[in-house]
C-alpha positions in Angstrom: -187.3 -0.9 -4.0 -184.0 -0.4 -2.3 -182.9 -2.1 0.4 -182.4 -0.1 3.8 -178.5 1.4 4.2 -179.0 1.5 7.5 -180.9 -0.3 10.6 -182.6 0.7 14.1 -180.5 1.7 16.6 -177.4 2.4 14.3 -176.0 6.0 15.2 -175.6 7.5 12.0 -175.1 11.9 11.3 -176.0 14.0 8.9 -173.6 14.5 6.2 -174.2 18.0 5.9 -176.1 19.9 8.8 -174.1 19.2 12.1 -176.5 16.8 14.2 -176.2 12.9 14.8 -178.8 10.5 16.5 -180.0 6.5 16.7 -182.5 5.6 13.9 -185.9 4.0 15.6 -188.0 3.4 12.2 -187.3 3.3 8.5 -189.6 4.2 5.6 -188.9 2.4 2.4 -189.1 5.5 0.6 -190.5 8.7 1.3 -193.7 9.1 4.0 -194.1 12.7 5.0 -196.3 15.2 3.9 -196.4 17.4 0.9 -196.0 20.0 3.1 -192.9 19.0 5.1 -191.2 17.8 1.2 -191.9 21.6 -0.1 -190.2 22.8 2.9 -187.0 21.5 1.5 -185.0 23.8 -0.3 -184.9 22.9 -4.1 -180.9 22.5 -5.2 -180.6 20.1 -2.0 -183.9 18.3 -1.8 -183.7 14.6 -1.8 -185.0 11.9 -4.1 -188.3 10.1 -2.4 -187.5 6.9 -4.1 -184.9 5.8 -1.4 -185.3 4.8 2.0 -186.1 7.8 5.1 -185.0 7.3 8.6 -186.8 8.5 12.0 -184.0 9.8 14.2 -183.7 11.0 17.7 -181.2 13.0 16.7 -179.7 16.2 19.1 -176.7 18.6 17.8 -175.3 21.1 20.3 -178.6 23.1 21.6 -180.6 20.5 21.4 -183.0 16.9 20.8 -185.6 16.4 18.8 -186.9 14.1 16.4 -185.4 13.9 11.9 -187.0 12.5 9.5 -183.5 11.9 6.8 -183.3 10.8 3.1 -180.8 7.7 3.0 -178.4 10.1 0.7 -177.7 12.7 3.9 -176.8 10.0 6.4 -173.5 8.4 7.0 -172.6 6.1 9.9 -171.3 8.1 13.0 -168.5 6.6 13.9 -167.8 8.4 17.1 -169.1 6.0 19.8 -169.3 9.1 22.0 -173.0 8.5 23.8 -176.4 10.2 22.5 -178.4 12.1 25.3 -181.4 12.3 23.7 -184.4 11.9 26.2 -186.5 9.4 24.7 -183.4 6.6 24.2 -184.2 5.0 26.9 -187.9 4.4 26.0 -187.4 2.8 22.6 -183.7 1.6 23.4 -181.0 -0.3 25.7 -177.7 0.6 25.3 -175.4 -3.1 25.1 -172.3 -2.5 27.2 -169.9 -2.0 23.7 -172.3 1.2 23.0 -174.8 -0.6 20.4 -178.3 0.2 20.6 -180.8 -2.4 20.5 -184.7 -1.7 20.4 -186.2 -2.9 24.0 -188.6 -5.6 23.3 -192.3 -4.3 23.7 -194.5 -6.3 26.3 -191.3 -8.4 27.7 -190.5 -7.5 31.2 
């Protein structure tokens, strides 16, 4: 089994379709349904053995939440600030733009 690329709360963007977004969970290889995988065109359909990231991802229009093969991510290097809704449920933002998860039950 591979070792994860990337970590929660890096901001990472697709390498092909034009969206970005802040990973909050990691699979170590692929967890969706049958369904969802079929959905995936063929000639561009990723490996399952390989670790797939949750995003809160947004492009122009709009948020919502990905579900990305390790292969289609690269880090966004940017630093320009997400807007997705949910960030500040599972995140805080550090001052130098890093997102770290909020710790659950510590207030």
């Amino acid at each position: 089994m591979r070792t994860a690329k990337f970590r929660i709360g890096q901001v990472v963007r697709h390498r092909v379709y034009p969206f970005r977004g802040v990973i909050f969970d990691v699979d170590p290889t692929f967890s969706n349904t049958e369904e969802w995988w079929n959905a995936i065109p063929e000639d561009v359909r990723p490996s399952r053995d390989q670790p797939f990231y949750h995003l809160l991802a947004e492009n122009a229009e709009t948020e919502y939440v990905a579900y990305v093969s390790e292969q289609n991510l690269v880090p966004d290097m940017t630093g320009e600030p997400l807007r997705h809704p949910q960030l500040d449920e599972i995140f805080e933002e550090t001052p130098d733009g890093i997102y770290v998860p909020r710790s659950v039950g510590m207030h």
